[in-house]
C-alpha positions as CSV (number, residue, x, y, z in Angstrom):
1,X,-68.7,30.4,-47.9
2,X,-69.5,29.4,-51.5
3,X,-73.4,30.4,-53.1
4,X,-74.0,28.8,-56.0
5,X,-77.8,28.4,-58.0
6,X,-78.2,24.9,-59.5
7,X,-80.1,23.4,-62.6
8,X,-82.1,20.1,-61.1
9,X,-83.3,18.7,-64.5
10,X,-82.0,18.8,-68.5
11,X,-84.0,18.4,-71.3
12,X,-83.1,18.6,-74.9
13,X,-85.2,22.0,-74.9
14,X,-83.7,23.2,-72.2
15,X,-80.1,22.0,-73.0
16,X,-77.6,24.7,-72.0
17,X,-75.5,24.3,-75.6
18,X,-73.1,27.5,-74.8
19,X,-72.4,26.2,-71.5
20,X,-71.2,23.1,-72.5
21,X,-69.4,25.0,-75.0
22,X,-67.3,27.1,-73.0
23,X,-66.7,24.0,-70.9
24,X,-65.5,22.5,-73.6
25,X,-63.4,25.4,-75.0
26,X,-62.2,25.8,-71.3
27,X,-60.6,22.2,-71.2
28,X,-59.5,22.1,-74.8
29,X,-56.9,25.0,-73.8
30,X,-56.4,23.9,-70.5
31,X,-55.4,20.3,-71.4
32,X,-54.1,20.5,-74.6
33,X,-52.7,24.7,-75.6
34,X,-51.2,24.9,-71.7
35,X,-50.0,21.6,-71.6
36,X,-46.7,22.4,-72.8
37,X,-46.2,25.4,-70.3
38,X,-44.3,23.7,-67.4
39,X,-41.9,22.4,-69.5
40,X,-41.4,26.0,-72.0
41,X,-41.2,27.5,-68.3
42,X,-38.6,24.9,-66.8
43,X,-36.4,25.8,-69.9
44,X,-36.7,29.0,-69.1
45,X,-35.6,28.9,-65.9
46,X,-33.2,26.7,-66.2
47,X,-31.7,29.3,-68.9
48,X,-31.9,32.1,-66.6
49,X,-30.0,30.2,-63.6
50,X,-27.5,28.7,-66.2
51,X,-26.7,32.2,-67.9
52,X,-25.2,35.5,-65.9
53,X,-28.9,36.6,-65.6
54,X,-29.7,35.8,-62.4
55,X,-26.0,37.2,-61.3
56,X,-26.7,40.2,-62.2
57,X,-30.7,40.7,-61.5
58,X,-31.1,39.2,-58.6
59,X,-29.2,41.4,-56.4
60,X,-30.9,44.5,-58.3
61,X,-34.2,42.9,-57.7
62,X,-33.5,42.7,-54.1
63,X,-32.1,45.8,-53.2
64,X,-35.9,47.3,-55.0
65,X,-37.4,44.8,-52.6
66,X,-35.9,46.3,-49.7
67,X,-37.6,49.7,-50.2
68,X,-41.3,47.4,-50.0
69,X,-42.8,46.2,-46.6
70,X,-45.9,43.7,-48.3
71,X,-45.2,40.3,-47.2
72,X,-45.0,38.8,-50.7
73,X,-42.0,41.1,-51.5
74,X,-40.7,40.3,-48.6
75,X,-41.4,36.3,-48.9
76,X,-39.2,37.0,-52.5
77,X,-36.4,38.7,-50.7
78,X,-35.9,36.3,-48.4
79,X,-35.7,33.5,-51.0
80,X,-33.0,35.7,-53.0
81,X,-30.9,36.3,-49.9
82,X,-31.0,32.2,-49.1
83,X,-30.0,31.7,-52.3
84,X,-32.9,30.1,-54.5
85,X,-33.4,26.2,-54.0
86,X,-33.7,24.5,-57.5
87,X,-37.7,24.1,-56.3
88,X,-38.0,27.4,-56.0
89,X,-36.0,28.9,-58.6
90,X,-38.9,28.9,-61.3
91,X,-41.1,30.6,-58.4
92,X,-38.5,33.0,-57.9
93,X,-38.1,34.2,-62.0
94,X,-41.7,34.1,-62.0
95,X,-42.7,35.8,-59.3
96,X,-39.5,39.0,-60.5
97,X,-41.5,38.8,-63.9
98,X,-44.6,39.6,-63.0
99,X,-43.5,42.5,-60.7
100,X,-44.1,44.7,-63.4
101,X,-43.0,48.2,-62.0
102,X,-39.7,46.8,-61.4
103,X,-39.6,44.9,-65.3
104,X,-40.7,48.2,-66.5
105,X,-37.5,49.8,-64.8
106,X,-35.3,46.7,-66.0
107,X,-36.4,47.1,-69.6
108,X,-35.9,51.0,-69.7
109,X,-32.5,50.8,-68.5
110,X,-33.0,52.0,-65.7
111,X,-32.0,48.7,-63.9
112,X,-29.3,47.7,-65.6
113,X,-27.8,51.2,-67.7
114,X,-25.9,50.9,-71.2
115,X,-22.6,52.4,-69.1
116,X,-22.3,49.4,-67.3
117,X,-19.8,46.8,-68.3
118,X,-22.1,43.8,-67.8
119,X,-24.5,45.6,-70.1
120,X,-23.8,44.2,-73.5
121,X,-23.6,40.4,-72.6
122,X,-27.1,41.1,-69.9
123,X,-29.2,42.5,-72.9
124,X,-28.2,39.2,-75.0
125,X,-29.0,37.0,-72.3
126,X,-32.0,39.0,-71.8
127,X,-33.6,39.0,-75.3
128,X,-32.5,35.2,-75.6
129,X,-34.5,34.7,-72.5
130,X,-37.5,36.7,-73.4
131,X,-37.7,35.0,-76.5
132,X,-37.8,31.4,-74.3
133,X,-41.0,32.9,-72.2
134,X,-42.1,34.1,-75.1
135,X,-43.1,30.3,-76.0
136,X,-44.8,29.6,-73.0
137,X,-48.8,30.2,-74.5
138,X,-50.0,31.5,-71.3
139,X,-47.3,34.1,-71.5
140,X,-48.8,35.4,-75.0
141,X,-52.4,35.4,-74.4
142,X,-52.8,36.2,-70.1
143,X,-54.0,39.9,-69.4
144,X,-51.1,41.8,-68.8
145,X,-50.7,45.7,-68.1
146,X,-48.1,47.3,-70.4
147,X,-48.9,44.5,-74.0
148,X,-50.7,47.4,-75.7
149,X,-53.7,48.8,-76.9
150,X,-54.3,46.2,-79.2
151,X,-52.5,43.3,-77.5
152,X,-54.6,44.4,-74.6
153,X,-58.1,43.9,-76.2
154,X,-57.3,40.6,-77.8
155,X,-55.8,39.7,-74.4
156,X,-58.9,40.5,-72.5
157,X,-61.1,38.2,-74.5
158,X,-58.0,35.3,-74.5
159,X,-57.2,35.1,-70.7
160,X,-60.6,34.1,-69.4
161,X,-59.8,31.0,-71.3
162,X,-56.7,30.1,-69.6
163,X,-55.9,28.4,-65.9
164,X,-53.6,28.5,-63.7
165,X,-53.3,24.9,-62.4
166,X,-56.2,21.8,-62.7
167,X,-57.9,23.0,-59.7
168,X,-58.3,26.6,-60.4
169,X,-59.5,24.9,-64.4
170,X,-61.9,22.4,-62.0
171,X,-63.8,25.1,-59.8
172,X,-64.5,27.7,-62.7
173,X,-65.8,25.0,-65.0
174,X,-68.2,23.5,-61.9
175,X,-69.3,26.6,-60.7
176,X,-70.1,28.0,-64.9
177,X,-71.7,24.0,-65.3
178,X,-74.0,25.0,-62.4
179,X,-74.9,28.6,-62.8
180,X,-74.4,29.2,-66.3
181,X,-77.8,26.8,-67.2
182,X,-80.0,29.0,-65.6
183,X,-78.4,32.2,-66.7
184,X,-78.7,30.9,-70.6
185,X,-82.0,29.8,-70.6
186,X,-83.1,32.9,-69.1
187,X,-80.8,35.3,-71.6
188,X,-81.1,33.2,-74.6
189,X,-78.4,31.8,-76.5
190,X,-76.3,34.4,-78.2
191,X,-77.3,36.8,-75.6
192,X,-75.6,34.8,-73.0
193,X,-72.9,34.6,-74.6
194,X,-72.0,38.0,-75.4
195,X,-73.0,38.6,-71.4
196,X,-70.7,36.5,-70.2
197,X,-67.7,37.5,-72.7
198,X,-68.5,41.0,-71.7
199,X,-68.9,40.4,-67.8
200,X,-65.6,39.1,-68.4
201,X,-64.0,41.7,-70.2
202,X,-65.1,44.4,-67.9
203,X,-63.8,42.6,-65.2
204,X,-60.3,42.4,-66.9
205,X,-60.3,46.0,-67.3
206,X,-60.9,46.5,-63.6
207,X,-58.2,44.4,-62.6
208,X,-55.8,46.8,-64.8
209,X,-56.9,49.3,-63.0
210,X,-56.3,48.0,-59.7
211,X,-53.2,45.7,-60.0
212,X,-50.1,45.3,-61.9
213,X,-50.1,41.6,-62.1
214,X,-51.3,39.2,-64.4
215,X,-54.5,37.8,-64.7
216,X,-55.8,34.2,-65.9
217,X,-59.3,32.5,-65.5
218,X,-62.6,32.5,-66.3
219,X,-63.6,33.7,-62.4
220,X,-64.7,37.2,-63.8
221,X,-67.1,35.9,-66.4
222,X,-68.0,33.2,-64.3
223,X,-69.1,36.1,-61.7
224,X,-71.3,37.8,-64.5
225,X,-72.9,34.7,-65.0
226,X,-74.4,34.3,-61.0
227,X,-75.1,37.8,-61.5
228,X,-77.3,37.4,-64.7
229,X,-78.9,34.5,-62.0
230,X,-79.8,37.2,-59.6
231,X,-81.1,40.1,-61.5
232,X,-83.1,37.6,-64.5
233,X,-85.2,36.0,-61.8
234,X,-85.4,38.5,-59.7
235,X,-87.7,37.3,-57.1
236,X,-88.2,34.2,-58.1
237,X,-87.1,31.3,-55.7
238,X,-84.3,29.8,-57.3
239,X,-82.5,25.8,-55.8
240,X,-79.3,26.9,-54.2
241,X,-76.3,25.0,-53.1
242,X,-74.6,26.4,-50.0
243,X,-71.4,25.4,-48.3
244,X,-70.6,27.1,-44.4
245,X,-67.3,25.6,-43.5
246,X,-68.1,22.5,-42.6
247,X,-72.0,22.3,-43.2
248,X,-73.7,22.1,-47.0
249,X,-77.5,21.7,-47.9
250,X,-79.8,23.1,-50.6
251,X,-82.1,25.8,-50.4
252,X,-84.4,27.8,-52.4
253,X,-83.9,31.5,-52.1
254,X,-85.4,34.7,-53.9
255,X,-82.4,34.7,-56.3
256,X,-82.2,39.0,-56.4
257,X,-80.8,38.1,-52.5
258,X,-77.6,36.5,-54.0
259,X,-76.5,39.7,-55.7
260,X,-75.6,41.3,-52.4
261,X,-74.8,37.9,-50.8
262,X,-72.1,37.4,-53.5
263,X,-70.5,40.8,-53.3
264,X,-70.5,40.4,-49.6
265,X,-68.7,37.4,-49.7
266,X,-65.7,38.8,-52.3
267,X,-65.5,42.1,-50.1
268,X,-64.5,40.4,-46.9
269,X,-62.3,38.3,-48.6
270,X,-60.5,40.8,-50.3
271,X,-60.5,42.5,-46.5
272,X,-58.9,39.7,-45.0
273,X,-56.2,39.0,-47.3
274,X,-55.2,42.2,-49.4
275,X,-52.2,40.5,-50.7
276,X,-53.6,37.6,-51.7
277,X,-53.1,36.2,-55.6
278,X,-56.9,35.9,-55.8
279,X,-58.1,38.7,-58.2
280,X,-61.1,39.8,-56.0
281,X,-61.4,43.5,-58.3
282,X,-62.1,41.3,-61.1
283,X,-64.7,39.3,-59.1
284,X,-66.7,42.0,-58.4
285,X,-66.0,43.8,-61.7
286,X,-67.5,40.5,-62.8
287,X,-70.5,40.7,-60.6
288,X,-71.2,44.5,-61.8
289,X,-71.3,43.5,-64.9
290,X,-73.1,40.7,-65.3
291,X,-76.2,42.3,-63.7
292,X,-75.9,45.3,-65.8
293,X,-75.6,43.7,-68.8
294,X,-78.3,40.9,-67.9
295,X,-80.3,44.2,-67.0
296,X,-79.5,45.8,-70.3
297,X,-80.0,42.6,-72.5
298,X,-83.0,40.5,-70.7
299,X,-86.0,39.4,-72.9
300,X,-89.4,41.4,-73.4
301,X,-90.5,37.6,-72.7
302,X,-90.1,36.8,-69.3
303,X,-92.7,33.8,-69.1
304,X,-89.4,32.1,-70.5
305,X,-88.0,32.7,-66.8
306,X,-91.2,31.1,-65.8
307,X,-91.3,28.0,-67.5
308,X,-87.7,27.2,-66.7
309,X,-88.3,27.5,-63.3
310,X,-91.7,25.9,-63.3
311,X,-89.2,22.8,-65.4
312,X,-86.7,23.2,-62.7
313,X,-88.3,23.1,-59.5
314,X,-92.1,23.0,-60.4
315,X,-92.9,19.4,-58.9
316,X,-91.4,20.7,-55.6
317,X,-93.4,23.3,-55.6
318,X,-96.1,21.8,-56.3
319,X,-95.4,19.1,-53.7
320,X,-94.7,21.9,-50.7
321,X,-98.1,23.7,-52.2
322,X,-100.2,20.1,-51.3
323,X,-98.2,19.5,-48.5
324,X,-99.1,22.8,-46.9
325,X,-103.1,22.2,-48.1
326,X,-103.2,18.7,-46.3
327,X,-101.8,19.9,-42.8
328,X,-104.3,22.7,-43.2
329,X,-107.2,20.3,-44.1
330,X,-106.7,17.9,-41.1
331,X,-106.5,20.5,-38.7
332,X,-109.6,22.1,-39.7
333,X,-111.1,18.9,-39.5
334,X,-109.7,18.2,-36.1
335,X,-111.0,21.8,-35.1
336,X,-114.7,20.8,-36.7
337,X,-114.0,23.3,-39.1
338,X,-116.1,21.8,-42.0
339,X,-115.7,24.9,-44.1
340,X,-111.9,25.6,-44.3
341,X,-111.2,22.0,-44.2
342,X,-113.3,21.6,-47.8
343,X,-111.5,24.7,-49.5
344,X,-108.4,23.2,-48.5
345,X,-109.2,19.4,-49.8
346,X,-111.2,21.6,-52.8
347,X,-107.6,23.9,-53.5
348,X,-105.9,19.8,-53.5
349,X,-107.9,18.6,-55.8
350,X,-107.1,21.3,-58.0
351,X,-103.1,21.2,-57.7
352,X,-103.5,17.2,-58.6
353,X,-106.9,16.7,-59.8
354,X,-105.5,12.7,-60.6
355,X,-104.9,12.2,-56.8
């Protein structure tokens, strides 16, 4: 099921400047700082496989697998056994890199000790590996338990910037280009901006608490953002765009609903598939975050909230409002109800006093 608030109408007032901006951002790393990082992690790879590396890892790395019963260890320990296939091989690195309780072991020696005789020409091979993935810019700037305290505060600012692949890069961006509008004009500017950095740096956090893997994407900040949404117009009707498997329409919803509607949504998700790589923690960190902080940071001025809505959706209001009048008016006329069927052409003539 996917929730999202929409903006119906720009104007060069109401133009949503950081939006674009960290669309913009967004796609400059995406498309020009990532694009070199299937080709850094092919030579990788292909440097692992071509070295004594994966002679003498792989069969370490499986024999830890064997003492795990998740299906994704068990989906890597079959590939090992099978012997990796040269389309799988960079899945295979990756997916022992990332498995950091077992890198942690490898890199203290506990893996791989100083007493044995492969030792010496492994912990070349190693470092001269390292030092390829150490190219790789997603490698240097993802969120990643064990880089630090220092690494780890840069990193949490640096990895909402970064993507996976061009469809995870294609959903953030469209759902930030339709919920961030609202949540900026509401906020402010600057305020917005710190919100949504923030939303996403406490969702980082959370998902170092909860996981050992690494984390990429602006889905955390993204999720403070639709959260700002909820608590800034409260209970304001707000356009929403909804998608239920196969069936989509718009709607207009009191948007303090979508704060429970949202978290909903991520907790049966995360209850259905567990293992899955989506980072669900930092979702909902996200969500928490954003309403506190929207909470924390929303202006004394909330007739701002007003007009924007009024600019968004006021005409369709407005035309429900004298929609509503003139079904009333005709059938209080058709009653003989003289009385209500003047207040109701009266309350017309006020909502369009040109008609």
């Amino acid at each position: 099921m996917l929730l999202i608030p929409y903006q119906t109408r720009f104007t060069a007032k109401s133009l949503p400047v950081v939006t674009l901006a960290l669309i913009l951002v967004n796609a400059f790393v995406y498309f020009f700082l990532q694009a070199g990082d299937r080709q850094a992690y092919q030579r990788a790879v292909t440097y692992y496989f071509s070295s004594q590396l994966a002679q003498v890892e792989l069969p370490r790395y499986a024999t830890y697998l064997e003492r795990r019963t998740d299906r994704g260890a068990l989906q890597v320990l079959r590939m090992i056994r099978a012997g990796a296939q040269p389309e799988q091989s960079a899945r295979l690195v990756l997916a022992m890199e990332n498995d950091r309780p077992f890198m942690r072991d490898l890199r203290d020696g506990a893996v791989v000790p100083s007493s044995d005789p492969v030792y010496a020409t492994w912990r070349e091979q190693r470092v001269q590996f390292d030092s390829l993935i150490g190219r790789v810019f997603t490698e240097r700037f993802a969120l990643e338990p064990g880089t630090g305290v220092v690494g780890s505060l840069v990193r949490l600012v640096t990895y909402q910037f970064l993507h996976a692949d061009i469809m995870h890069w294609l959903g953030n961006m469209l759902v930030l280009l339709l919920a961030g509008p609202f949540a900026e004009a509401a906020l402010g500017r600057f305020r917005f901006l710190v919100a949504y950095l923030g939303s996403g740096v406490f969702a980082g956090a959370l998902h170092m608490l909860l996981s050992s893997q690494p984390l990429v994407g602006a889905s955390g900040s993204i999720a403070g953002a639709m959260a700002m949404v909820a608590v800034l117009y409260g209970t304001r009707r707000v356009p929403v765009f909804y998608w239920l498997f196969v069936y989509f329409n718009t709607a207009r919803i009191p948007a303090l609903l979508l704060l429970p509607i949202w978290l909903l949504i991520e907790a049966v998700q995360w209850a259905l598939s567990p293992e899955s790589r989506v980072a669900y923690g930092a979702h909902i960190g996200g969500f928490l975050a954003g309403a506190v902080l929207a909470w924390l940071l929303k202006p004394r001025d909330t007739a701002r909230v007003d007009r924007f809505l009024d600019e968004q959706v006021g005409d369709e209001r407005r035309g429900d409002r004298k929609s509503t009048l003139l079904q009333e008016a005709q059938t209080a006329s058709a009653l003989l109800d003289t009385r209500r069927a003047a207040r109701a052409y009266g309350d017309m003539l006020q909502e369009d006093p040109n008609n």
